[in-house]
Structure formats: C-alpha cells, structure tokens
C-alpha positions, -999 to +999 in steps of 0.1 A: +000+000+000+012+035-011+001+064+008+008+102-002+031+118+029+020+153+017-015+143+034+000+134+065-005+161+088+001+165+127-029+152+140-028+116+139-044+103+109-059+062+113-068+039+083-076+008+078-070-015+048-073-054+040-041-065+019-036-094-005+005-093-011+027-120-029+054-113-009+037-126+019+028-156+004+065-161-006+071-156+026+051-183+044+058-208+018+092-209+024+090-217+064+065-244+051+032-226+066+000-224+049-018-187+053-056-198+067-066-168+047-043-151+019-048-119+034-037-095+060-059-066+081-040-037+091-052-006+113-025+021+111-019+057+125+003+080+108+010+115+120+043+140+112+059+163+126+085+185+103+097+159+082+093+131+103+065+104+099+052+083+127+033+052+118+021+027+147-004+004+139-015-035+144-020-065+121-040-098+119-037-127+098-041-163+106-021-194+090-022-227+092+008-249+105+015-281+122+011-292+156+042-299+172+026-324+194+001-346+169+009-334+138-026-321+131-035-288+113-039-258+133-048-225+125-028-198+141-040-159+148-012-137+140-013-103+153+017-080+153+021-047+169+044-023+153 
C-alpha cells in the first residue's frame, strides 16, 4: 500500500485497509506454513511532525501450521504490533 506523505499532517491520521500481497505468500511458503486466509488486516496511524512520519499500527492474519505435538493442522491468529 502506497500512501501520499504530503497528506500526512500532525494530528494523527488512522486507516484501515485489507491486503492481498505476494510477498507474503513467498514468505510463508518458504517456512513451510500455509496462510488460513491469503490476506492480511491492518489498522495504522500515521501522523508527522516536520519531516518526520510516525506510523504505529496492528495487524492480523491467521495461518495454518503443524502441531508440534500430533501433527494435526492448526490455524494460528497472528497479530503483530508495530
């Protein structure tokens, strides 16, 4: 997602925006996980002051991995905090 700094202003600013990226699916195929749903939910807020940009926000996804103790499917909720 792009998003125009010149209409960042000082008061914080939130959005919120569903994502379907192949680098994320590159990702988890390569440590062998299966995303439970090929998308990720993000909430962010972005403020500035001078020329500095401030973005904090949280994410949720879910995949699907194996269970270390019977091997089973199960479905993970991933929600990082950045």
């Amino acid at each position: 997602m792009r998003y125009a700094v010149h209409n960042i202003h000082e008061a914080p600013r939130t959005i919120s925006f569903d994502e379907k990226s192949p680098w994320m699916d590159a990702i988890l195929d390569r440590l062998g996980e299966t995303p439970a749903a090929r998308e990720i939910h993000v909430d962010l807020e972005l403020s500035r002051i001078d020329d500095n940009v401030f973005v904090h926000g949280r994410g949720h996804t879910a995949v699907t991995c194996e269970c270390a103790r019977c091997l089973k499917p199960l479905q993970v909720n991933v929600n990082p905090v950045f």
